[in-house]
Structure formats: C-alpha cells, structure tokens
PDB file with SEQRES, HELIX, SHEET and CRYST1 records, atoms N, CA, C and O in Angstrom:
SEQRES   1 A   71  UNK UNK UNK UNK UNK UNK UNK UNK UNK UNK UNK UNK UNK          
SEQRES   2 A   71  UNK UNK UNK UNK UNK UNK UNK UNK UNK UNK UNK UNK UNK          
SEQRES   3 A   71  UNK UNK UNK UNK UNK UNK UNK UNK UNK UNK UNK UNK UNK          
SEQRES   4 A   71  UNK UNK UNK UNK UNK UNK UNK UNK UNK UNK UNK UNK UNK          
SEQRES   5 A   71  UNK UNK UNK UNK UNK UNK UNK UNK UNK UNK UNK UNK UNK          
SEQRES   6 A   71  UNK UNK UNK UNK UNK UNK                                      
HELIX    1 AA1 UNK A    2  UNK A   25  1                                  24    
HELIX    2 AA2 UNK A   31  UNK A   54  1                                  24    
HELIX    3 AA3 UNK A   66  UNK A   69  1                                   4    
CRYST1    1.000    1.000    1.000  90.00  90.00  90.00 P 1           1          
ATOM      1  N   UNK A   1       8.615  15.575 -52.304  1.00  0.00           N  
ATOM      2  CA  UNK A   1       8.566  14.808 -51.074  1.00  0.00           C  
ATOM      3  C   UNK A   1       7.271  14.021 -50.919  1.00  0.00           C  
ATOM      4  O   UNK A   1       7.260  12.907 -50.396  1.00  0.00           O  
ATOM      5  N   UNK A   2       6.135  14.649 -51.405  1.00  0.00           N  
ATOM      6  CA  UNK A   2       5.191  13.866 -51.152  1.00  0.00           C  
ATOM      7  C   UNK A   2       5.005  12.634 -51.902  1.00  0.00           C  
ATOM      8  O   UNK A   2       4.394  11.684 -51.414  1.00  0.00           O  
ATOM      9  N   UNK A   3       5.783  12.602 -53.709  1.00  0.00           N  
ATOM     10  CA  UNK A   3       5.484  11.446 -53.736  1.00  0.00           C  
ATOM     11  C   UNK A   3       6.369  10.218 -52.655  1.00  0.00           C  
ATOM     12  O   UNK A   3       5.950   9.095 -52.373  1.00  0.00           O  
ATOM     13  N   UNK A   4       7.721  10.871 -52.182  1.00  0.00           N  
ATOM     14  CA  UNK A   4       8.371   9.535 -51.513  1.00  0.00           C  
ATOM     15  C   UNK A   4       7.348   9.176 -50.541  1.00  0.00           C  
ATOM     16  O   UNK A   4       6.901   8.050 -50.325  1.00  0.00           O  
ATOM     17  N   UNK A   5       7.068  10.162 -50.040  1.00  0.00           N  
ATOM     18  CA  UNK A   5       5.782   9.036 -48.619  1.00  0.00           C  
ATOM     19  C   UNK A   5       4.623   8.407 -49.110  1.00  0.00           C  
ATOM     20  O   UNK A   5       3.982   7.633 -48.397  1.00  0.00           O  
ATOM     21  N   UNK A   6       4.187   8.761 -50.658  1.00  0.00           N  
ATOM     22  CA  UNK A   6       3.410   7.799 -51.216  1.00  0.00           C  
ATOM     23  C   UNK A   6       3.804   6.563 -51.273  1.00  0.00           C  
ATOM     24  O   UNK A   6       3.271   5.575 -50.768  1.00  0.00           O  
ATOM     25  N   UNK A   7       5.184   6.672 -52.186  1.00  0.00           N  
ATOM     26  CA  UNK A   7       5.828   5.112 -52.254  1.00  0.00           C  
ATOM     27  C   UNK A   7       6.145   4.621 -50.827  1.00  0.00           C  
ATOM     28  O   UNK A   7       5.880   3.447 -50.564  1.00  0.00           O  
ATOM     29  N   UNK A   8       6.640   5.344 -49.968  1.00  0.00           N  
ATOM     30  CA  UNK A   8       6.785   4.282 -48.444  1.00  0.00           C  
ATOM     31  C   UNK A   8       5.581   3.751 -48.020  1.00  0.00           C  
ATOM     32  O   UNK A   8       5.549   2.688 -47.401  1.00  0.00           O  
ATOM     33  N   UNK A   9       4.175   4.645 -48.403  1.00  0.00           N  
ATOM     34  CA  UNK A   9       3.171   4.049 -48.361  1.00  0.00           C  
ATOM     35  C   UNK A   9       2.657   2.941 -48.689  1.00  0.00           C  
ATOM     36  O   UNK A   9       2.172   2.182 -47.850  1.00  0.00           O  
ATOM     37  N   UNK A  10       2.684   2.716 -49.805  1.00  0.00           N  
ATOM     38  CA  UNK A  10       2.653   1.950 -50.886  1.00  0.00           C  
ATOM     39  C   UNK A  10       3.383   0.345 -50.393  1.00  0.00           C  
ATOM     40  O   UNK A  10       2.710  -0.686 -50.405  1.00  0.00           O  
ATOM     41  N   UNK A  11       5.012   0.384 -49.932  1.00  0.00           N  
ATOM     42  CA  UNK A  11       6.122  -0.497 -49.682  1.00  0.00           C  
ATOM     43  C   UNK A  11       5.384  -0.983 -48.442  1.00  0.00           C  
ATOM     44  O   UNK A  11       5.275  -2.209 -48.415  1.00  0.00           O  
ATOM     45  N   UNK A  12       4.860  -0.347 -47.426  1.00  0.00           N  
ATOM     46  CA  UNK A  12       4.093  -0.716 -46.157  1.00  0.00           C  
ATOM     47  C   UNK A  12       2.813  -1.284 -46.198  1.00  0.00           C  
ATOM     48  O   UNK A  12       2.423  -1.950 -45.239  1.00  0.00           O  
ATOM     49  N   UNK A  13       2.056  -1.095 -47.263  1.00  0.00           N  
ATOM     50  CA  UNK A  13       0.754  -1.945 -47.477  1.00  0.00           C  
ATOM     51  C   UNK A  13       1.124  -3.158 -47.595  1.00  0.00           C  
ATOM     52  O   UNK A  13       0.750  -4.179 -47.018  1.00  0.00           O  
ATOM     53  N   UNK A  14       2.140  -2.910 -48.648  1.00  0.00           N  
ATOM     54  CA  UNK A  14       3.247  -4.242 -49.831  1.00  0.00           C  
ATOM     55  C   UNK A  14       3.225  -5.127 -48.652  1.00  0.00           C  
ATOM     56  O   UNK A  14       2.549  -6.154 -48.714  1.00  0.00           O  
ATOM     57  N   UNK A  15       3.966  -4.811 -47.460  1.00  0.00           N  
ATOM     58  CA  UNK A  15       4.509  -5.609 -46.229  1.00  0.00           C  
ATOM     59  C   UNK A  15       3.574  -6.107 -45.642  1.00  0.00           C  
ATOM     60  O   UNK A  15       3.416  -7.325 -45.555  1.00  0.00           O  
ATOM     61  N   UNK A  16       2.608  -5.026 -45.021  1.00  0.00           N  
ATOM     62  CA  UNK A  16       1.454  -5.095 -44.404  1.00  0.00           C  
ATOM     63  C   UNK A  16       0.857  -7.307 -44.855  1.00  0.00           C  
ATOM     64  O   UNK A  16       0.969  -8.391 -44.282  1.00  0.00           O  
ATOM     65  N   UNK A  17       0.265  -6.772 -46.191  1.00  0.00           N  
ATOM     66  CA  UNK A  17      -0.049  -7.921 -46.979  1.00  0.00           C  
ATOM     67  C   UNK A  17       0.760  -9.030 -47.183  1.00  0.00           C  
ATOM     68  O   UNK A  17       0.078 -10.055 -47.195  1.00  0.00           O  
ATOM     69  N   UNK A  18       1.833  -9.211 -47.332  1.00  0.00           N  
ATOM     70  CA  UNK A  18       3.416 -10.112 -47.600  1.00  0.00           C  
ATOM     71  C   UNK A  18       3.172 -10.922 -46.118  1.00  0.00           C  
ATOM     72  O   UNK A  18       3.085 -12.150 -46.077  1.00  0.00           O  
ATOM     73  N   UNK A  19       3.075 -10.066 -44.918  1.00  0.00           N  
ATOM     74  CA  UNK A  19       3.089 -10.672 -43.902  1.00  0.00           C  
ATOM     75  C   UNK A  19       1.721 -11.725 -42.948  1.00  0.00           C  
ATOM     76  O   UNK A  19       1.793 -12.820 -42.391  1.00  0.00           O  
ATOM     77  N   UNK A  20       0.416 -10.604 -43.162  1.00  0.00           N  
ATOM     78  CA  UNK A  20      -0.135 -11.687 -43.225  1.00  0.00           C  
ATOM     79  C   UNK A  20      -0.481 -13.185 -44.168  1.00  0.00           C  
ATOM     80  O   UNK A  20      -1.100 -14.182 -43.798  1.00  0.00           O  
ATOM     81  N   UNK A  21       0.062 -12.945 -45.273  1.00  0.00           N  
ATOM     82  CA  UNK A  21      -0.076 -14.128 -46.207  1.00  0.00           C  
ATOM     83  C   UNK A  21       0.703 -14.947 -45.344  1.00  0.00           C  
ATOM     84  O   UNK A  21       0.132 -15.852 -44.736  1.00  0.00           O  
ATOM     85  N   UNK A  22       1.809 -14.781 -45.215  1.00  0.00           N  
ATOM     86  CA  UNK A  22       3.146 -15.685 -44.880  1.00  0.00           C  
ATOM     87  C   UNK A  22       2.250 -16.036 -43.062  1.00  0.00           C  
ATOM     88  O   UNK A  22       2.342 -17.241 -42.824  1.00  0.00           O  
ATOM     89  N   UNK A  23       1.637 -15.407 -42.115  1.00  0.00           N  
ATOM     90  CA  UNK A  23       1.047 -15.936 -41.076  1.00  0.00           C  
ATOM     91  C   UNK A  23      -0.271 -16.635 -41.452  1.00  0.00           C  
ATOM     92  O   UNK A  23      -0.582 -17.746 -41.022  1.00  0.00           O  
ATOM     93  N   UNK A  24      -0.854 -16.061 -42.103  1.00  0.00           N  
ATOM     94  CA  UNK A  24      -2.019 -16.970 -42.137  1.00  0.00           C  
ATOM     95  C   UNK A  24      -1.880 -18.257 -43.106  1.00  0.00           C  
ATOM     96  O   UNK A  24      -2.808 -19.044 -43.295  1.00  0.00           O  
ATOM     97  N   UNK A  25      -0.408 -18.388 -43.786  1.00  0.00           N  
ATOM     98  CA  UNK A  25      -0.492 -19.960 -44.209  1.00  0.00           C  
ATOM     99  C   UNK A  25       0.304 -20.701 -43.554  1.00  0.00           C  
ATOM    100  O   UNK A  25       0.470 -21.782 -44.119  1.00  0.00           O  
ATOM    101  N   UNK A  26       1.123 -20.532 -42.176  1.00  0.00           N  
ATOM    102  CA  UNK A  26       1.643 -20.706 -41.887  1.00  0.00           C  
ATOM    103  C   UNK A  26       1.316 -21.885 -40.908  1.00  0.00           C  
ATOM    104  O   UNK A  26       0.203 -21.905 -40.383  1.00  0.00           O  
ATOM    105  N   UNK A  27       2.263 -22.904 -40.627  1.00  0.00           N  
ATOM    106  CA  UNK A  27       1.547 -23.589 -39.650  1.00  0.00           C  
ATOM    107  C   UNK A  27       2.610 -24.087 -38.537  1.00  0.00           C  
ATOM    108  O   UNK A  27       2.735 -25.230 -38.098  1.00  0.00           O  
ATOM    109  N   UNK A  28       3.220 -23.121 -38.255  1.00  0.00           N  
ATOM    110  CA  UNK A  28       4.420 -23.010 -37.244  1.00  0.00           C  
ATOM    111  C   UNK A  28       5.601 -23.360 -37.923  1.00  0.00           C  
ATOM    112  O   UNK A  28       6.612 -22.695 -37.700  1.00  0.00           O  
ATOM    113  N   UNK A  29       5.644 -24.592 -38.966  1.00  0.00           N  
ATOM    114  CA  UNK A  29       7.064 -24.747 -39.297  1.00  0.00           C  
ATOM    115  C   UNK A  29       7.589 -23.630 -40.283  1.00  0.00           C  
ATOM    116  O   UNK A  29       8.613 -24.084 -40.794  1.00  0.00           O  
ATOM    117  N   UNK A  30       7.335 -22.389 -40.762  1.00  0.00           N  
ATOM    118  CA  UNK A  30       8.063 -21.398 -41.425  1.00  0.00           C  
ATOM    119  C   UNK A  30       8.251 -20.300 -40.383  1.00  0.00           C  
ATOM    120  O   UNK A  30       7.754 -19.196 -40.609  1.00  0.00           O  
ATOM    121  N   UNK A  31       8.908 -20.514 -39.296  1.00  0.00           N  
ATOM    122  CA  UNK A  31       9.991 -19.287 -38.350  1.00  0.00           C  
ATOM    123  C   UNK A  31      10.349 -18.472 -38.968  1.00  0.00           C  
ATOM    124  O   UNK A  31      10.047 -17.279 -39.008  1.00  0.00           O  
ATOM    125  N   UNK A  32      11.170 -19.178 -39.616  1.00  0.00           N  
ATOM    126  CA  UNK A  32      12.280 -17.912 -40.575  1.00  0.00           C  
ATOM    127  C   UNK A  32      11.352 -17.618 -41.745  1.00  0.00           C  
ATOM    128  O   UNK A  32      12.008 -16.723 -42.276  1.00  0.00           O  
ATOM    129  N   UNK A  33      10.489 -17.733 -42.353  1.00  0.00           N  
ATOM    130  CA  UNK A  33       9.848 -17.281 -43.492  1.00  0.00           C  
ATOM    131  C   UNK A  33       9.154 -15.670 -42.710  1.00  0.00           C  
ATOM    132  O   UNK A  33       9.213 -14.497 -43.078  1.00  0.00           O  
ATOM    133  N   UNK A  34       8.298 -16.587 -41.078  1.00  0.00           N  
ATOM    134  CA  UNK A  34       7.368 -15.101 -39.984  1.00  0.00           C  
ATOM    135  C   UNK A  34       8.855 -14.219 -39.808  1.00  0.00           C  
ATOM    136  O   UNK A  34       8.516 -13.060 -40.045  1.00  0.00           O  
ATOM    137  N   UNK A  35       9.654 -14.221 -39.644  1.00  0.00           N  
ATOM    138  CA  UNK A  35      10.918 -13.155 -39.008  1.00  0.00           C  
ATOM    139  C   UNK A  35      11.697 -12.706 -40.294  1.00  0.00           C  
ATOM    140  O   UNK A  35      12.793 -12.199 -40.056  1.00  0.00           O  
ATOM    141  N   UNK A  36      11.399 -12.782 -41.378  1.00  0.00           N  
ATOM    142  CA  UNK A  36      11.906 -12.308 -42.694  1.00  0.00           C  
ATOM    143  C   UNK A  36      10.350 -11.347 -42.674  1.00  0.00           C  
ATOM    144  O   UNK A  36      10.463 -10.128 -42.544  1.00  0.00           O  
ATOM    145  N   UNK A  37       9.212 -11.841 -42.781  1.00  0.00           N  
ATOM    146  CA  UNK A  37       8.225 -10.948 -43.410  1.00  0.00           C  
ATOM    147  C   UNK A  37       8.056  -9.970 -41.861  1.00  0.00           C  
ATOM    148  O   UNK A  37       7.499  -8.924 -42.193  1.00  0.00           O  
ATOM    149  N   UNK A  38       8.277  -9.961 -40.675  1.00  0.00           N  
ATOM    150  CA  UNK A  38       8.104  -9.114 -39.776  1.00  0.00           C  
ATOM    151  C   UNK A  38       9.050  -8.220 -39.972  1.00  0.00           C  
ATOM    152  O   UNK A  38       8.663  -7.083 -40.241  1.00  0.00           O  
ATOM    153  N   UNK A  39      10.265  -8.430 -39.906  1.00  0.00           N  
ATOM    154  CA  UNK A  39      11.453  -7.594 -40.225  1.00  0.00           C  
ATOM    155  C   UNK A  39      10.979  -6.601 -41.105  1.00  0.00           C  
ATOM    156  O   UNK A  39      10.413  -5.543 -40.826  1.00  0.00           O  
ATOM    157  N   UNK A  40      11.388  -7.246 -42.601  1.00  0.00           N  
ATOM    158  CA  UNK A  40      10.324  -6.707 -43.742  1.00  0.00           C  
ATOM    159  C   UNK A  40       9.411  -5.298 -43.301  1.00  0.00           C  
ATOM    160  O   UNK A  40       9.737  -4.170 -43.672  1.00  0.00           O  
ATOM    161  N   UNK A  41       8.329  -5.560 -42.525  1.00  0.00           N  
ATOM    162  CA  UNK A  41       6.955  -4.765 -42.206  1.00  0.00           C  
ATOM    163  C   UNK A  41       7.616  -3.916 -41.489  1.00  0.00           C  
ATOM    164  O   UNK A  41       7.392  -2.733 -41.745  1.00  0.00           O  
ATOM    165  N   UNK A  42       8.815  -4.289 -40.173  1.00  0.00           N  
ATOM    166  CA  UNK A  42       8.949  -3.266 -39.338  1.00  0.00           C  
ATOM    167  C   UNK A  42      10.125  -2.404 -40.427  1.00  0.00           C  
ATOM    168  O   UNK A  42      10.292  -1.232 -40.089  1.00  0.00           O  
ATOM    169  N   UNK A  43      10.529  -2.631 -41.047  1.00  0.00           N  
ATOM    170  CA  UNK A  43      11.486  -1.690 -41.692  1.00  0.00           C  
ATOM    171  C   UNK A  43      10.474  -0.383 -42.444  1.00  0.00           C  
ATOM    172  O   UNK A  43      10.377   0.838 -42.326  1.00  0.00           O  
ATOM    173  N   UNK A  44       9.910  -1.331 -43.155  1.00  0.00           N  
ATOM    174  CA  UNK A  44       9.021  -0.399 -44.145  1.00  0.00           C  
ATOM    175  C   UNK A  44       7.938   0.237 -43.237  1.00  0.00           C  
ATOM    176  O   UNK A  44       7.223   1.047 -43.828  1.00  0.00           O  
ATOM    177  N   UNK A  45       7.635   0.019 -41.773  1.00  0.00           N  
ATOM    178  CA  UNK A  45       7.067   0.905 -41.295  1.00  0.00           C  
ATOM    179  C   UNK A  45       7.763   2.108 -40.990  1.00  0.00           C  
ATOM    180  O   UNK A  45       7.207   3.142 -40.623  1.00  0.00           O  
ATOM    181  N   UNK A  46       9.218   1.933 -41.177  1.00  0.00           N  
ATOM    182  CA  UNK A  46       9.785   3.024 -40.134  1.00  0.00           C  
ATOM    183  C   UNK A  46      10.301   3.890 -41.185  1.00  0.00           C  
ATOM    184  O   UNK A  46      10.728   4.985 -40.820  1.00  0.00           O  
ATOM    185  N   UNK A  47      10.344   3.573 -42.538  1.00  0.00           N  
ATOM    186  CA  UNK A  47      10.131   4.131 -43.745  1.00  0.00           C  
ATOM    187  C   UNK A  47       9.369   4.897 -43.652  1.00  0.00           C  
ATOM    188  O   UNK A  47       9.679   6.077 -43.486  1.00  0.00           O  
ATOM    189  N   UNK A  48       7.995   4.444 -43.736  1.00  0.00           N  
ATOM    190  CA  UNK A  48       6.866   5.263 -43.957  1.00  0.00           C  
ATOM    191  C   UNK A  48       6.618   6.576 -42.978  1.00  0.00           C  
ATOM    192  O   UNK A  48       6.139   7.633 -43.391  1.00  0.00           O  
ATOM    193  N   UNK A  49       7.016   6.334 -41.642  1.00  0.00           N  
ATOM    194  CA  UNK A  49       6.905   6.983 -40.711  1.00  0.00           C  
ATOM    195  C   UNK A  49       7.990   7.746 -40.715  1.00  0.00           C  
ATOM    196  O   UNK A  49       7.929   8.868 -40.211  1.00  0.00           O  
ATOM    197  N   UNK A  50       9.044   7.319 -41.224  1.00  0.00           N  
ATOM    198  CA  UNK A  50      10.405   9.007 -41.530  1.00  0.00           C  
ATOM    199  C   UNK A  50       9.292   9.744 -42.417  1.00  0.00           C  
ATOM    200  O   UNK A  50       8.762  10.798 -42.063  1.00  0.00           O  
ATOM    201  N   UNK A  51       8.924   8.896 -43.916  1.00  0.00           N  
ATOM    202  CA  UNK A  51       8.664  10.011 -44.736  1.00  0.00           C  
ATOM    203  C   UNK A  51       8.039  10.981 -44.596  1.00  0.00           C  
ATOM    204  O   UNK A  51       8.352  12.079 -45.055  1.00  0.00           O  
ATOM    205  N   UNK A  52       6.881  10.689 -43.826  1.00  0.00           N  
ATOM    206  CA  UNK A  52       5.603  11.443 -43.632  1.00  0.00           C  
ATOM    207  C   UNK A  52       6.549  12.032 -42.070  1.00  0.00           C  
ATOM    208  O   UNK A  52       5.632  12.100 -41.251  1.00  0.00           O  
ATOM    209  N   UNK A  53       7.067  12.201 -41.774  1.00  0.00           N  
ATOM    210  CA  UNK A  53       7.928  13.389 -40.988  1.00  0.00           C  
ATOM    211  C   UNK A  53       8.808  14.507 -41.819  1.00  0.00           C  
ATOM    212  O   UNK A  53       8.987  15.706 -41.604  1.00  0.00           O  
ATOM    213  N   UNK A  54       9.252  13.690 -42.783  1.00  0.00           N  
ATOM    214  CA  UNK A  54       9.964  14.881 -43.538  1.00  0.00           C  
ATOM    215  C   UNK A  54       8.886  15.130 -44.494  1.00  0.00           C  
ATOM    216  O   UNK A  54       9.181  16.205 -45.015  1.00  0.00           O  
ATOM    217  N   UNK A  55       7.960  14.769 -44.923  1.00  0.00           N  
ATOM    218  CA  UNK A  55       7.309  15.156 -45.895  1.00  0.00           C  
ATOM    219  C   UNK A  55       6.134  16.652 -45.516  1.00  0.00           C  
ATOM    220  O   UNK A  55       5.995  17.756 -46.043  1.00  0.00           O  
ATOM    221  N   UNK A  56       5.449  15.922 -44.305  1.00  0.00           N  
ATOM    222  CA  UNK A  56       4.756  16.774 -43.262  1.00  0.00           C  
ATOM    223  C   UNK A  56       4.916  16.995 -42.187  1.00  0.00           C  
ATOM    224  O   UNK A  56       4.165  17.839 -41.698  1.00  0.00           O  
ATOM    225  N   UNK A  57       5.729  16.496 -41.494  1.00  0.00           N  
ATOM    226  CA  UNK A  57       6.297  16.569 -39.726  1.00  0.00           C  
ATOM    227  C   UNK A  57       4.396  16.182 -39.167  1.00  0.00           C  
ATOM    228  O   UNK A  57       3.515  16.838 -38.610  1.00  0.00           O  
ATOM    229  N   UNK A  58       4.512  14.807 -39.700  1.00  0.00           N  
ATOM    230  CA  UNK A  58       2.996  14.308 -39.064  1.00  0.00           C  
ATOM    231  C   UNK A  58       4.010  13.150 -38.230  1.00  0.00           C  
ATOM    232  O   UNK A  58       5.238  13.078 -38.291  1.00  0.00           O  
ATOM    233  N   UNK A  59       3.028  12.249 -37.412  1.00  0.00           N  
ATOM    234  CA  UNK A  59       3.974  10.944 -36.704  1.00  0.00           C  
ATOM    235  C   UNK A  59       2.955  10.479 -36.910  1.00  0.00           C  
ATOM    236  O   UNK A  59       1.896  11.012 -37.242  1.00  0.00           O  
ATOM    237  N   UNK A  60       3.375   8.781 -36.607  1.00  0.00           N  
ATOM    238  CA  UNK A  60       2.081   8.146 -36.353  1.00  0.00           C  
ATOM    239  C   UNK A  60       2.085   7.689 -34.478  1.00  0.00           C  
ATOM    240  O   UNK A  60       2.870   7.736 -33.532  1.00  0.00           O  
ATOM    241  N   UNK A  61       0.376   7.167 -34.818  1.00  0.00           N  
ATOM    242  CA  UNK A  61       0.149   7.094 -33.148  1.00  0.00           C  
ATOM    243  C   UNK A  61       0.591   5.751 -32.421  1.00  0.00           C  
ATOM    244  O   UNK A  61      -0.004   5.265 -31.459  1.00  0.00           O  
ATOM    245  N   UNK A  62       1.840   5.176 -33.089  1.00  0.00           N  
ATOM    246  CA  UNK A  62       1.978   3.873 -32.663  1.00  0.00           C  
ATOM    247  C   UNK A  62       3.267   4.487 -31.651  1.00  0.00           C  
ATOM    248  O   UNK A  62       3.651   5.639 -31.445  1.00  0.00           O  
ATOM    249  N   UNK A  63       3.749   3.106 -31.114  1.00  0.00           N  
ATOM    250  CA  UNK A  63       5.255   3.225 -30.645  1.00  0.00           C  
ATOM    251  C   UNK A  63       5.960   1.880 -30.969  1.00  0.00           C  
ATOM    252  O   UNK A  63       5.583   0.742 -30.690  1.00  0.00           O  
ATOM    253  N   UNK A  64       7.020   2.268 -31.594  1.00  0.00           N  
ATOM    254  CA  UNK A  64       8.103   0.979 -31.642  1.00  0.00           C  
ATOM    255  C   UNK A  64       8.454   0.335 -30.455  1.00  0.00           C  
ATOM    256  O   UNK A  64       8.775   1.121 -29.564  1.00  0.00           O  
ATOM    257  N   UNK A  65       8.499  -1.001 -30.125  1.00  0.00           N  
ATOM    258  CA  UNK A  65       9.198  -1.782 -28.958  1.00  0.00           C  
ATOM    259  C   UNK A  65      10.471  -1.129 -28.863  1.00  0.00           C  
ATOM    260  O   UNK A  65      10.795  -0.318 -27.996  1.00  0.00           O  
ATOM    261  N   UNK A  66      11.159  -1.537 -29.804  1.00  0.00           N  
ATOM    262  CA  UNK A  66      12.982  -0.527 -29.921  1.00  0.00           C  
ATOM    263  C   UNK A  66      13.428   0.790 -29.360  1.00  0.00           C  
ATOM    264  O   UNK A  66      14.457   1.301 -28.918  1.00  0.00           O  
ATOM    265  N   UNK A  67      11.861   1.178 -29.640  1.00  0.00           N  
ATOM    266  CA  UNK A  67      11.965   3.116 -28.951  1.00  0.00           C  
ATOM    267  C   UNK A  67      11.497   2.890 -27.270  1.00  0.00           C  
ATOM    268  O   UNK A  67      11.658   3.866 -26.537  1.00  0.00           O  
ATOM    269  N   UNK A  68      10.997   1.778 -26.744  1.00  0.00           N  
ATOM    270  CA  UNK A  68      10.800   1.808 -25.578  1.00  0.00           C  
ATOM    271  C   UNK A  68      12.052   1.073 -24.861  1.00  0.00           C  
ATOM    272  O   UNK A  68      12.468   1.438 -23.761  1.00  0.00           O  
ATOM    273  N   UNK A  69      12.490   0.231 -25.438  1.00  0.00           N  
ATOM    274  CA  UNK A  69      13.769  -0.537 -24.851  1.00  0.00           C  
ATOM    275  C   UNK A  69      14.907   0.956 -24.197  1.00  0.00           C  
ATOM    276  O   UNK A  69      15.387   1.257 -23.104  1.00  0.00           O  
ATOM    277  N   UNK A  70      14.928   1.545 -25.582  1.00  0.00           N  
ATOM    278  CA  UNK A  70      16.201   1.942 -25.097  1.00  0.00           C  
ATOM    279  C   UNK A  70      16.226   3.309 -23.789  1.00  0.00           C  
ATOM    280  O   UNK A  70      17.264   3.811 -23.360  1.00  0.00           O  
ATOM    281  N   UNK A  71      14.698   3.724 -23.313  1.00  0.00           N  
ATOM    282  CA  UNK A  71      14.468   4.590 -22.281  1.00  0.00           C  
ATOM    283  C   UNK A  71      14.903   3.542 -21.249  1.00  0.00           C  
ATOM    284  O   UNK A  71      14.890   3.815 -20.049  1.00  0.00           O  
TER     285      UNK A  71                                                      
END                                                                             
C-alpha cells in the first residue's frame, strides 16, 4: 500500500506542475487547456488523498468545494 500512495504522490506533483505551466503561459485564450489541467489536479488530488487513507488513515488539511456543496 505504501508504494500506491507514493505513486498518487508522485501523479499529484505530475498535476501540481502540468497545471501551473498551462496557467502561467497562459494568456486567457486556453479555457479549455486551464479546465483540462484543473480537472487533471483535482482528480489526482483525490487520488492521493484516498491513498494515504487507506494506506495510513491520515487526511489532508484541505477541503474539497464538492464536499462543501453537497452539506
């Protein structure tokens, strides 16, 4: 188990980086390039954040928008 939360680790830096590239060259006309690489980041965050629950039952200290909508 621990290596899978390495690799979700790993896939979330991947994103982390993917996304600011794609914002910081961005100059408003790539929409759909920012909402492919956000998507992207929020998936592989929520990756990372299962693994390291099943791996260690740790969380992280963020909160998803999605997890507040639906209260």
């Amino acid at each position: 188990m621990t290596q899978d939360s390495r690799l979700a680790l790993q896939r979330f830096i991947a994103a982390l980086e993917r996304h600011y590239e794609v914002v910081a060259s961005s100059r408003g006309a790539a929409e759909g390039t920012i909402e492919n690489a956000y998507l992207e980041l929020k998936k592989t965050f929520e990756g990372y954040e299962e693994a390291l629950d099943v791996s260690f039952e740790a969380l992280l200290p963020f909160v998803n928008e999605d997890d507040l909508e639906e209260n």
